[in-house]
MARLO-928322 format. One line per 4 residues: number of its first residue (from 1); their letters; for each residue x, y, z of C-alpha. Coordinates in steps of 0.05 Angstrom, whole numbers, always signed. Layout:
NUM> a> X,Y,Z  ...
This chain:
1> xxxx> -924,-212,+715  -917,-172,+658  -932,-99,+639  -943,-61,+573
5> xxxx> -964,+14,+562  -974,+28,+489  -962,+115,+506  -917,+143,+554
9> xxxx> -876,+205,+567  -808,+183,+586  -768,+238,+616  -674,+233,+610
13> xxxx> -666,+295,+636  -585,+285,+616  -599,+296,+539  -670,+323,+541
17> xxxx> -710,+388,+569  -778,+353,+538  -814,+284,+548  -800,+221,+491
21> xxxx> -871,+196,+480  -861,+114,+466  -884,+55,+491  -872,+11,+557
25> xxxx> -855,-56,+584  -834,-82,+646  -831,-159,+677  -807,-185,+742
29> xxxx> -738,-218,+730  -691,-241,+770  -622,-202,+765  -561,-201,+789
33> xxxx> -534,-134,+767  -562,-68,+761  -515,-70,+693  -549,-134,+666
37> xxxx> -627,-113,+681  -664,-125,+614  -729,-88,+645  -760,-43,+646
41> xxxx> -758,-23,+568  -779,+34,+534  -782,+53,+455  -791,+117,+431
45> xxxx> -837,+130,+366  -802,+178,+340  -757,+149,+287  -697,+218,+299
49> xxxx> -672,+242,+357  -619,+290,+365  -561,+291,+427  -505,+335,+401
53> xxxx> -463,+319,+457  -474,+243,+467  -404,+241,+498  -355,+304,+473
57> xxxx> -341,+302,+400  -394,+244,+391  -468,+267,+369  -514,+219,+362
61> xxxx> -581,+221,+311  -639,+160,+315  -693,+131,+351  -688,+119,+421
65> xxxx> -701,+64,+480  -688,+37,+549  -668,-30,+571  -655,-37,+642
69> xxxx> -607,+20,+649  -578,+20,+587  -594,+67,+534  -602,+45,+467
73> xxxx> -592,+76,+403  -639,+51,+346  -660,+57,+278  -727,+62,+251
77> xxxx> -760,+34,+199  -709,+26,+151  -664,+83,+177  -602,+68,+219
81> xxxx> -581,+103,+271  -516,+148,+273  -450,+176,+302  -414,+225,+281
85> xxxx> -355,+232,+310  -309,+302,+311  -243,+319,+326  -226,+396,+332
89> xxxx> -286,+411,+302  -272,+365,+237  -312,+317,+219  -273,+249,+222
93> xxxx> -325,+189,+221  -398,+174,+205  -409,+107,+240  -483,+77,+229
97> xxxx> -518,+18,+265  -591,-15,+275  -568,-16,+346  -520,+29,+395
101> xxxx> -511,+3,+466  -498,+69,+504  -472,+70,+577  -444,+118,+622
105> xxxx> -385,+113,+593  -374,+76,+531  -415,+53,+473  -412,-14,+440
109> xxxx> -449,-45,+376  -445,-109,+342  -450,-86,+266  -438,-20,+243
113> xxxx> -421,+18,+182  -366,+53,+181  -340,+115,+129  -275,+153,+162
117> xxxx> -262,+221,+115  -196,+236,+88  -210,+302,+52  -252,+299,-1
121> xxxx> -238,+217,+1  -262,+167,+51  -246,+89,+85  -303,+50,+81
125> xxxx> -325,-11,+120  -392,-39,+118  -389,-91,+177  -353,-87,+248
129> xxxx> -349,-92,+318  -343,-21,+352  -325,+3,+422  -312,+73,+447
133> xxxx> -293,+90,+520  -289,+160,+540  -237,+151,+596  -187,+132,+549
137> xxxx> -229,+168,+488  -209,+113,+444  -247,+81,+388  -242,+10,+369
141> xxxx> -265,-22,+293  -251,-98,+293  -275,-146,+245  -325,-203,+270
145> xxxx> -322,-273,+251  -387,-263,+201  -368,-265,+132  -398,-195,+118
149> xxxx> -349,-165,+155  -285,-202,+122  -288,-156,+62  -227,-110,+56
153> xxxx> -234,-36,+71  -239,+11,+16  -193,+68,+17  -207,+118,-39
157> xxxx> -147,+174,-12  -97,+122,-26  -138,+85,-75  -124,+13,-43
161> xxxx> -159,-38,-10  -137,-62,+56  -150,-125,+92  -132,-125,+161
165> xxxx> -175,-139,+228  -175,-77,+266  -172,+2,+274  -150,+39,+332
169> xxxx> -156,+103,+346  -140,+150,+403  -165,+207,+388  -119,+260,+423
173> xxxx> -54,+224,+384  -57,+242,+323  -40,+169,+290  -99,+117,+270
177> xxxx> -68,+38,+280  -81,-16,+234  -67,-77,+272  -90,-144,+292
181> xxxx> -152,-159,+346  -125,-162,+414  -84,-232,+442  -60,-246,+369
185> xxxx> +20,-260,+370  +32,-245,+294  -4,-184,+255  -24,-196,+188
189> xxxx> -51,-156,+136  -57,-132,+63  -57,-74,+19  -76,-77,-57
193> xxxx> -76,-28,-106  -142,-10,-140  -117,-36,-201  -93,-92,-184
197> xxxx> -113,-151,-229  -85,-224,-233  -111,-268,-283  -96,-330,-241
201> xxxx> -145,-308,-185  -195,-288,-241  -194,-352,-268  -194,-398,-196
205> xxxx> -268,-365,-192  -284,-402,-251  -278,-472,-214  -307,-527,-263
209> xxxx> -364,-481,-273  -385,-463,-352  -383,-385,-326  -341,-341,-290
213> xxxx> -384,-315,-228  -363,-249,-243  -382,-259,-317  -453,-281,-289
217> xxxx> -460,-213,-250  -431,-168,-305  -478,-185,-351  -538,-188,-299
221> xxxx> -521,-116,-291  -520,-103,-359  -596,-140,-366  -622,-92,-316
225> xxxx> -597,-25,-342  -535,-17,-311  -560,-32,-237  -504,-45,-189
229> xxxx> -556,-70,-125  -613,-120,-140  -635,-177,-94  -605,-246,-87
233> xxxx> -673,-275,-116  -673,-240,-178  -608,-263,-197  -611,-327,-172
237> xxxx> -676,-334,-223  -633,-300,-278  -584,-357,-273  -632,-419,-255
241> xxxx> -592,-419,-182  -623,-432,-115  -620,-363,-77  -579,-409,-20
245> xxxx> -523,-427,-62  -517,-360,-92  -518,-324,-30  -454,-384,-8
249> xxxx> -413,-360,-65  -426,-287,-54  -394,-303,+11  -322,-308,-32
253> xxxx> -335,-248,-73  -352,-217,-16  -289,-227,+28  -241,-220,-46
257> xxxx> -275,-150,-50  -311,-159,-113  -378,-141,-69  -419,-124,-16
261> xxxx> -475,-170,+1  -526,-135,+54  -552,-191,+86  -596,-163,+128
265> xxxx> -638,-142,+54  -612,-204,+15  -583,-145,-32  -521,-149,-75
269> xxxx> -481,-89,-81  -428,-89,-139  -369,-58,-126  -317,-18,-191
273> xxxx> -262,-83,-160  -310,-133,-209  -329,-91,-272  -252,-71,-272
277> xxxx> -235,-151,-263  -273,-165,-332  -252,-103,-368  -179,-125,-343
281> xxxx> -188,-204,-366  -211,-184,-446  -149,-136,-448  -188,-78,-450
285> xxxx> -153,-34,-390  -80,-31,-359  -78,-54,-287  -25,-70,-239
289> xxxx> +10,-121,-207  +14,-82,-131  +5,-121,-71  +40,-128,-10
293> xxxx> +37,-167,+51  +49,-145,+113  +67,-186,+176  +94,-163,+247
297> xxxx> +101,-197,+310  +55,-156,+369  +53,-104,+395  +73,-77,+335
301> xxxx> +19,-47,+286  +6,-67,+211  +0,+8,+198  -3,+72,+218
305> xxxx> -46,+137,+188  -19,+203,+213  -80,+243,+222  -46,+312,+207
309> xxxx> -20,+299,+134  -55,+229,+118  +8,+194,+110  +2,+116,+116
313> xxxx> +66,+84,+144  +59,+10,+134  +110,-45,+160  +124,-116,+154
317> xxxx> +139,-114,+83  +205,-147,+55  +184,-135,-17  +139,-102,-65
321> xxxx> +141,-121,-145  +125,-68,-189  +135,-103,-257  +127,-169,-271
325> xxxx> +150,-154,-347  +203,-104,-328  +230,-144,-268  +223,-88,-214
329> xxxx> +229,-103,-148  +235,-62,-80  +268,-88,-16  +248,-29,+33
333> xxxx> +294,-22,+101  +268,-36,+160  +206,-72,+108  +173,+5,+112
337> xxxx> +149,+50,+69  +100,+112,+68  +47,+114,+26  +20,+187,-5
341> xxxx> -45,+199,-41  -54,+152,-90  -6,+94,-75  +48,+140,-82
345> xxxx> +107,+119,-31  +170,+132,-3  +221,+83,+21  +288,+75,+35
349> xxxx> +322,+8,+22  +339,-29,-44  +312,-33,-115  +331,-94,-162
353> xxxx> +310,-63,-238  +330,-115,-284  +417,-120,-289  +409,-57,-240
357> xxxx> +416,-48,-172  +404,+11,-135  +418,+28,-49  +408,+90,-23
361> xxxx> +346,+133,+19  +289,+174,+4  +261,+144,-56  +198,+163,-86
365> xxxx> +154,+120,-127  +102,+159,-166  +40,+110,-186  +17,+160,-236
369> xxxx> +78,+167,-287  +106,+102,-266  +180,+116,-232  +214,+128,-182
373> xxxx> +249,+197,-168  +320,+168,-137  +341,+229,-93  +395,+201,-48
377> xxxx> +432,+134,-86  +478,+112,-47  +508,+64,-104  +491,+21,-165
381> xxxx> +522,-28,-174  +514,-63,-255  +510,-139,-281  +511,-165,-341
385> xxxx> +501,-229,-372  +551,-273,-387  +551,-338,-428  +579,-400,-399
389> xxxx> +623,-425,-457  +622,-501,-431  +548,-504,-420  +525,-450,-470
393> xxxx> +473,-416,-415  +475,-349,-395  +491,-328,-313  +489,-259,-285
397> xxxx> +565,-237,-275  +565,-170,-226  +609,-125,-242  +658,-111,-189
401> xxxx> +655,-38,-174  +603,+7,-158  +580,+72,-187  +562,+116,-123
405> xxxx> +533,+183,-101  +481,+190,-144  +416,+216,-159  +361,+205,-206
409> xxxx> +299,+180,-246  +284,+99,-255  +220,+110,-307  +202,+21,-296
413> xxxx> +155,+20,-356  +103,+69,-399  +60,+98,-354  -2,+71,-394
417> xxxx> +24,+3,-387  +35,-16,-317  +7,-83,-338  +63,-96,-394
421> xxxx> +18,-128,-433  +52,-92,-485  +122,-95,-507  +167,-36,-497
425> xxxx> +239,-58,-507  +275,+14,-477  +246,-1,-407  +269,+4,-354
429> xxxx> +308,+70,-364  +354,+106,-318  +373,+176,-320  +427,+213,-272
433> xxxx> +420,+274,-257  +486,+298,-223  +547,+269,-228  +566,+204,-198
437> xxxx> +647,+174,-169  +683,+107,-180  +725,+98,-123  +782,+48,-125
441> xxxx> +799,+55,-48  +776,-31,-43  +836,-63,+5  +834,-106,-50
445> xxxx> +866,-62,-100  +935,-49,-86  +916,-52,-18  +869,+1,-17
449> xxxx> +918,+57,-34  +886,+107,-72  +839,+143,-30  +782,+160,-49
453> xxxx> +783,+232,-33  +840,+239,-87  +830,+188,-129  +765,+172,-176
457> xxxx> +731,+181,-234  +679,+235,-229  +616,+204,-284  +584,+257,-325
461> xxxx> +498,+249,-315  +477,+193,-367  +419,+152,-385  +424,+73,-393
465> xxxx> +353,+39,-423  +330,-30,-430  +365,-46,-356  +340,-122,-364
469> xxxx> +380,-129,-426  +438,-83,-415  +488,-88,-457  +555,-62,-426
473> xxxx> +598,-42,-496  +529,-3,-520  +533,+36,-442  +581,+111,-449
477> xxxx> +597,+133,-386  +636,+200,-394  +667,+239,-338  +741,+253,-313
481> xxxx> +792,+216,-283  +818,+257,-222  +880,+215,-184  +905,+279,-141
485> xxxx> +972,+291,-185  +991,+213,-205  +962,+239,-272  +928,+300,-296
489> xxxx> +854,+303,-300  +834,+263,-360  +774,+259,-392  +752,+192,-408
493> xxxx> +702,+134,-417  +687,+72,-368  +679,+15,-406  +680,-57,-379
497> xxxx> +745,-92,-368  +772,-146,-369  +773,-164,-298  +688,-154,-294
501> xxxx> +701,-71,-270  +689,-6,-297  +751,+16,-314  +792,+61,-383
505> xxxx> +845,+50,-421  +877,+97,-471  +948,+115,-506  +988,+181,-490
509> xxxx> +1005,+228,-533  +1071,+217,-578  +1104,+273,-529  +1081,+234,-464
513> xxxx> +1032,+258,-408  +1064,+285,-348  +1057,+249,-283  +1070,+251,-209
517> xxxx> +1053,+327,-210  +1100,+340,-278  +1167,+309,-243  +1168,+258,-290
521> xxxx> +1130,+234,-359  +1100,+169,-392  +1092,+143,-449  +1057,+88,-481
525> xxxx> +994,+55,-451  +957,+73,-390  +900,+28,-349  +859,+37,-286
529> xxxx> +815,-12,-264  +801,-55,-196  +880,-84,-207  +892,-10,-201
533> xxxx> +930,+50,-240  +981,+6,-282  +1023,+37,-350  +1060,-10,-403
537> xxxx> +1108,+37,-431  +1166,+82,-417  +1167,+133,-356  +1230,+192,-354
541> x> +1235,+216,-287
C-alpha cells in the first residue's frame, strides 16, 4: 500500500521553531536498516530554506525533504541548493548541488559545484564527489569517473589550471591537500599556466577534419554576438552536426579545459583557455610554454595550499622549462617549489640557462618581468662551445672552475615575449650583484694547497648576455687577485686559459713585484690558473 498527501506541516524541531508545509508519501517496504529506509518522504514547497548552523561553520540555503531518515538538501526549479562553508568567520567555499544527503553527521553528494575563495580570486570546479564528516571536520572534493568532472580546476590566485583528482581539507590545519583518490599507489597531477599554448596540441584537435573544433566555436561565438553559453543544438545546426557527436567531442574540450559542457542543460560554456588558444595560433598574443608534471608515490600529496598566506607548495617535479627559445630549464631540489600569486615561485635547486649553470637556494622566479632574482648562488659554473677540429661539429667543453658565492638577476627573455616567437639575440642576461670568489683549493691543483680562505680572486659584479651563445674572449670579469702574501693584491681580469679555467696572466713591472710578503721579488711572467700560481722569469730572494 501506498500513501500520498499533497499538504502537510512537517515539523524538525533541530533546525526549525515553525512547520515546512510540503507534500507526503509513504509505502510499506521491506528494510533492513533504519539508515537505508527510502519511506516515508517528504518535499517541501518552498524552493529556500535557511539553517545557519547546518553543522558549525556549514549553513545551508534550499529546498528541503525527507527520505527515510535522511534529510535531503534540494534545489528548486532551476535553483541549486547551497553550502557555505566558514572558517573563523571567513568565508572559504560556496559548494552547490541539485542534491545534499545530510545525516547526523556527515553530508555527501554526487555532483556539486564547487568555488573555494582566495581573496579577491577563487578555485573553481564544476563537477565532484563531496563528503564532509564533522568528527574529523574534514571535507573531501574527488573527481568522478563522468567526463564532466575530468576538467581541470581553475585557479585564478595563481592563474593556473590544475588537474589532479582530489582536495582535502581539514579544516582546523591550516593546509588544503591536492592529492590522488584514496587506494592509488602513485599521485599524479598537473599544473599549467594560463598562458600556456602549444601549437602541437592545437593542431592534434584538428584530426583529418577541414576545421579546427575550436575554430568552429570561435566563430559560432562571434555569429551570436559574442555569447560564450548557447545550447548543443544550436551549434550542432550551425555546423550541419548531429547534436550526439558534438556533445562526444565536447567531451575532449571539456577534459583539455577549453570548456564546460552542463550536461544536465545540454549548454556549452566557453571558457578564456579557447579564445586565448586561437588568438595564440594566428600570432596575435605571447603565451608560455609552463607546465609541469607532478608525480609522488602515496601517502604523499601532489600539493599543498597553506591557508594562512595562500602559498602552493607542489612536489614531484624534476623539471620545469621556461624557454623553449632561450633554453631555460629548472631542476628544483627535493622536485619542490612554492608557487606565489600569479605563478610566481620559489625553489631551490639548479637552473641550466643556455652555456650557464647556476646551484644555489632561494630563487625567485617572477612570471611578470620574466627572471629570476638569484639571492643565494652557490656557484656557476660556465661552458662554452668548442669545435671538434677532426669532425668539424661543435661539443659543449665546461670550463673547469667555478665562479661561487654569488648573487643576482637571470632576466630569461623580454618580458613581452615569453613565447620567443621573436628574436632577441642578448637573452638570456645575467647580472651580479655582489662580488663573487674563484677558489683554487681543488686537490687537484698542486694538491689543493692554496686555501681558499687566503687565496682567490675576488670578481667585481658583471653582466654576461646572450648565455646560449657565450662567447668566453667577449666575457670581462674584473676583480682582485688576493693569495694571502705569495703576491700583493692585484687587480686583474679572468679570461679563459688554456687548460679550459678561468684563470690571468700578466707581465711585472721592469722593477719586479714583490712576493712572499716583500722577502723576495719576480720578474718576468706570472700565471694562475687550475695548474696553479706558476712565474717564468727571474725571482731575487
Amino acid at each position: 500500500p501506498q500513501i500520498k498527501i499533497d499538504s502537510v506541516n512537517f515539523y524538525y524541531k533541530k533546525y526549525f521553531d515553525f512547520p515546512l508545509l510540503g507534500r507526503y508519501e509513504d509505502k510499506a517496504t521491506p528494510i533492513n536498516k533504519r539508515e537505508n529506509a527510502l519511506y516515508p518522504k517528504f518535499y517541501s514547497y518552498q524552493s529556500k530554506y535557511n539553517i545557519p548552523d547546518l553543522f558549525e561553520g556549514v549553513e545551508f540555503t534550499g529546498g528541503l525533504s525527507m527520505q527515510g531518515s535522511k534529510l535531503v538538501g534540494k534545489g528548486v526549479e532551476g535553483n541549486p541548493a547551497m553550502l557555505k562553508i566558514t572558517q573563523n568567520d571567513t568565508l572559504r567555499m560556496k559548494v552547490k548541488a541539485n542534491d545534499f544527503l545530510i545525516r547526523e553527521q556527515s553530508i555527501n553528494s554526487r555532483n556539486v559545484n564547487l568555488v573555494f575563495y582566495i581573496e579577491s580570486d577563487s578555485v573553481y570546479h564544476p563537477d565532484l564527489l563531496f563528503t564532509y564528516f564533522e568528527d574529523k571536520d574534514e571535507f573531501r572534493f574527488t573527481k568522478s569517473d563522468k567526463y564532466t568532472s575530468g576538467v581541470p580546476f581553475r585557479n585564478t590566485y595563481h592563474n593556473i589550471d590544475m588537474n589532479f583528482e582530489e582536495l582535502y581539507w581539514q579544516r582546523g590545519s591550516g593546509h588544503m591537500k591536492i592529492q590522488s583518490s584514496l587506494g592509488r599507489a602513485i599521485g599524479m597531477a598537473s599544473f599549467e599556466s594560463a598562458g600556456f599554448f602549444k601549437y602541437g596540441v592545437f593542431e592534434n584537435l584538428q584530426g583529418r577534419d577541414y576545421m579546427n573544433p575550436l575554430v568552429r566555436l570561435w566563430q559560432f561565438s562571434n555569429e551570436v554576438n559574442g555569447l560564450r553559453q548557447f545550447p548543443v543544438t544550436a551549434f550542432a545546426s550551425n555546423v550541419g552536426m548531429a547534436p550526439y557527436l558534438i556533445r562526444h567531442q565536447l567531451m575532449k574540450l571539456s577534459r583539455l579545459g577549453f570548456l564546460y559542457f552542463d550536461e544536465e542543460r545540454d549548454l556549452i560554456i566557453l571558457r578564456e583557455k579557447l579564445f586565448y588558444y586561437i588568438d595564440a595560433s594566428i600570432g596575435q598574443t605571447d603565451y608560455d610554454v609552463m607546465h609541469f608534471n607532478s608525480r609522488v608515490n602515496f601517502p604523499n600529496e601532489n600539493a599543498d595550499l597553506n591557508m594562512d598566506n595562500y602559498d602552493l607548495t607542489i612536489y614531484g617535479i624534476p623539471e620545469i622549462f621556461l624557454s623553449d627559445s632561450q633554453n631555460v630549464v629548472l631542476f628544483p631540489d627535493s622536485n619542490k617549489i612554492v608557487m606565489k600569486r600569479n605563478r610566481s615561485f620559489q625553489f631551490n635547486g639548479e637552473i641550466n640557462a643556455g652555456l650557464f649553470k647556476f646551484y644555489g637556494n632561494n630563487f625567485f622566479f617572477k612570471y611578470d618581468s620574466f627572471m629570476v632574482n638569484l639571492q643565494d648562488i652557490d656557484s656557476l659554473r660556465l661552458s662554452i662551445k668548442v669545435e671538434d677540429q677532426n669532425k668539424g661539429i661543435l661539443y659543449r667543453q665546461t670550463i673547469e672552475n667555478l665562479i661561487q658565492n654569488l648573487t643576482g638577476e637571470l632576466y630569461i627573455d623580454d618580458p613581452g615575449n615569453k613565447s620567443g616567437l621573436q628574436s632577441f639575440d642578448e637573452y638570456p642576461v645575467f647580472t651580479s650583484s655582489e662580488d663573487g670568489h674563484v677558489y683554487f683549493d681543488d686537490p687537484s691543483i698542486q694538491d689543493g694547497v692554496y686555501d681558499r680562505n687566503s687565496v682567490y680572486f675576488a670578481v667585481d659584479p658583471f653582466t654576461v648576455d646572450s648565455l646560449d651563445n657565450f662567447n668566453p674572449q667577449g666575457m670581462q670579469l674584473t676583480g682582485t687577485f688576493e693569495s694571502n702574501g705569495l703576491l700583493p693584491p692585484i687587480d686583474q681580469t679572468l679570461t679563459l686559459r688554456d687548460d679550459y679555467s678561468l684563470g690571468f696572466g700578466f707581465s711585472t713591472p721592469e722593477n719586479g713585484l714583490p712576493v712572499f710578503n716583500g722577502k723576495g721579488t719576480f720578474y718576468e711572467d706570472i700565471e694562475m690558473s687550475n695548474r696553479g700560481l706558476r712565474g717564468s722569469g727571474k725571482l731575487d730572494y
